[in-house]
N, CA, C and O of each residue as an XYZ file, in Angstrom:
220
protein
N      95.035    197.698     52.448
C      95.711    198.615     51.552
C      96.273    199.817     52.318
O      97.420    200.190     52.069
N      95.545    200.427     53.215
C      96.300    201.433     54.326
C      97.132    201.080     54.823
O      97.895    202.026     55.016
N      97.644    199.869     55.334
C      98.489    199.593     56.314
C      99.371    199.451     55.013
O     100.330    200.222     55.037
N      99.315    198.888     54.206
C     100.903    198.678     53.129
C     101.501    200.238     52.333
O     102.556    200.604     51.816
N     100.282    200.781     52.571
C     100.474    202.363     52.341
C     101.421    202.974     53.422
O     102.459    203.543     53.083
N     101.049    202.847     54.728
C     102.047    203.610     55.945
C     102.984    202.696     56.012
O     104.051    203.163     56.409
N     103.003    201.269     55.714
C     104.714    200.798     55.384
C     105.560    201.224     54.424
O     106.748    201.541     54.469
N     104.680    201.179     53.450
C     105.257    202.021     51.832
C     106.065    203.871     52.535
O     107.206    204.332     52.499
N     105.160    204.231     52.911
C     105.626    205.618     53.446
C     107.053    205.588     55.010
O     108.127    206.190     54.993
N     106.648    204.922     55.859
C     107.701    204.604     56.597
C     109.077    204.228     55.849
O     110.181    204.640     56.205
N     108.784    203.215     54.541
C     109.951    202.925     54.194
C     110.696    204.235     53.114
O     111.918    204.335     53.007
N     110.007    204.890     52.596
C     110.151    205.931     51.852
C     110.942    206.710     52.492
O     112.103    206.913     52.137
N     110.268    207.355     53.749
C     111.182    208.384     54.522
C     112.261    208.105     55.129
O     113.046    209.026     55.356
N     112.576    206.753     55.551
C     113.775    206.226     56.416
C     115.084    205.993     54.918
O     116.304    205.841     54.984
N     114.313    206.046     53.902
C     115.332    205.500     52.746
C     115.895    207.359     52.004
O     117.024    207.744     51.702
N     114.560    208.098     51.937
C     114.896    209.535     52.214
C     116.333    210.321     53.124
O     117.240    211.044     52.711
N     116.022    209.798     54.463
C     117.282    210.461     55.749
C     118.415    209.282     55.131
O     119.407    209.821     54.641
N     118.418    208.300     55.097
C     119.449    207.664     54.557
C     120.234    208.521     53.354
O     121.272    209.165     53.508
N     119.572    208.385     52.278
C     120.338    209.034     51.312
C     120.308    210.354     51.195
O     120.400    210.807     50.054
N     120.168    211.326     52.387
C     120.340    212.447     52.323
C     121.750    212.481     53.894
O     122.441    213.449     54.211
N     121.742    211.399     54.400
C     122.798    211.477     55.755
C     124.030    211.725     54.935
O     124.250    211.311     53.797
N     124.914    212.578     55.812
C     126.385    213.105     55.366
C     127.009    211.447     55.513
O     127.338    210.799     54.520
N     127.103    210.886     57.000
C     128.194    209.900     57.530
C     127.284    208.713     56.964
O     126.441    208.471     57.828
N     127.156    208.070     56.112
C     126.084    206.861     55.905
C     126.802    205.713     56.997
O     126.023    204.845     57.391
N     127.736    205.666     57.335
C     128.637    204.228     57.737
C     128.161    204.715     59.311
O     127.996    203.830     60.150
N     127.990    205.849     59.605
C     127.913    205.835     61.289
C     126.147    205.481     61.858
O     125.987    205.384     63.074
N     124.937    205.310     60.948
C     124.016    205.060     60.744
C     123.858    203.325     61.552
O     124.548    202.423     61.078
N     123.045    203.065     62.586
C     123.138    202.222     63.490
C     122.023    201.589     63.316
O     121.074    201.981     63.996
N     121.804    200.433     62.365
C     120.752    199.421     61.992
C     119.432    199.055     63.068
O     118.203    199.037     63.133
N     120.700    198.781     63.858
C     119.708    198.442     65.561
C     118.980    199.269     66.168
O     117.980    198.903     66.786
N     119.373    200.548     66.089
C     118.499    201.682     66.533
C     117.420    202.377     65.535
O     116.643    203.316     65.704
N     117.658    201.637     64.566
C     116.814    202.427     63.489
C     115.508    201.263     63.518
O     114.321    201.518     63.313
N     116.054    200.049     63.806
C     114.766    199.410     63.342
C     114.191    199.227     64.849
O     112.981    199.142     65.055
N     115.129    199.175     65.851
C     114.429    199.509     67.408
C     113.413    200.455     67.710
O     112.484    200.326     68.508
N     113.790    201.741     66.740
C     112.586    203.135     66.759
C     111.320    202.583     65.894
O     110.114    202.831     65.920
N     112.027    201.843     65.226
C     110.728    201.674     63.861
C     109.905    200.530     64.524
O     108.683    200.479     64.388
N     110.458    199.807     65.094
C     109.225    198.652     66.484
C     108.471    199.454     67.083
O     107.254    199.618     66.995
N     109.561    200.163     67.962
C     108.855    200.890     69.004
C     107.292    201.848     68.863
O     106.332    201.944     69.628
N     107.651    202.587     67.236
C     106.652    203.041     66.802
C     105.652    202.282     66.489
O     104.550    202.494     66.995
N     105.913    200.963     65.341
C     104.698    200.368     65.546
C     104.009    199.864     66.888
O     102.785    199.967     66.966
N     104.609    199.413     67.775
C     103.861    198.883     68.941
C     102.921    199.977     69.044
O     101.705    199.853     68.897
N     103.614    201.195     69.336
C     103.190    202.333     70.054
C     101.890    202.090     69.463
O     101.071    201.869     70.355
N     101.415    202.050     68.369
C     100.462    202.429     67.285
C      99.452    201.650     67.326
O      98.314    202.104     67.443
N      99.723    200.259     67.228
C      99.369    199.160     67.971
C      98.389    199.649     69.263
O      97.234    200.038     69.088
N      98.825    199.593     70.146
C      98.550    199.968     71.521
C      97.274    200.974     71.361
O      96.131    200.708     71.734
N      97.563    201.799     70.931
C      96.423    202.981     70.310
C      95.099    202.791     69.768
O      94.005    203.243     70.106
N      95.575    201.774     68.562
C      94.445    201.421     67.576
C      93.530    200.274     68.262
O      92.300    200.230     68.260
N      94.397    199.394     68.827
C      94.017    197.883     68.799
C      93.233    197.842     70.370
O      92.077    197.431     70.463
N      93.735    198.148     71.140
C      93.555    197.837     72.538
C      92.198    199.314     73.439
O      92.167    200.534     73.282
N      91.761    198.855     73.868
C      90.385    199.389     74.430
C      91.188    200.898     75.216
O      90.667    201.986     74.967
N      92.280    200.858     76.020
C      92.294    202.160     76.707
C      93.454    202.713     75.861
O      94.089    203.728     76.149
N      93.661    201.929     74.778
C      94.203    203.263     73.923
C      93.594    203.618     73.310
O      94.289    204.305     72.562
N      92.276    203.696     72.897
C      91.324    204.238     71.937
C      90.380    205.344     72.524
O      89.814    205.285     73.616
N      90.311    206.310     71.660
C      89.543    207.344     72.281
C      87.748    207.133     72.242
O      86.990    206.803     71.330
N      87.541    207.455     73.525
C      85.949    206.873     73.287
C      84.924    208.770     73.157
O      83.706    208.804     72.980
């Protein structure tokens, strides 16, 4: 239920800057969902894996 919660919220805020962007058409799909990987990995990496976790 947390994790569909911080998707629920990720998708909230990215749909937020969307409909608050002046240029909607100059808005670059690939880079938006490239950041939005990147973050999950990042997160990933953190939670999941032994030397990203704080001991």
């Amino acid at each position: 239920m947390d994790i569909m919660r911080s998707v629920v919220g990720m998708v909230v805020l990215l749909a937020i800057a969307f409909l608050l962007s002046v240029n909607k058409k100059s808005i670059s799909l690939r880079t938006v969902g490239a950041a939005l990987l990147l973050q999950i990995a990042i997160g990933g990496i953190m939670l999941y894996f032994p030397p990203g976790k704080w001991q």
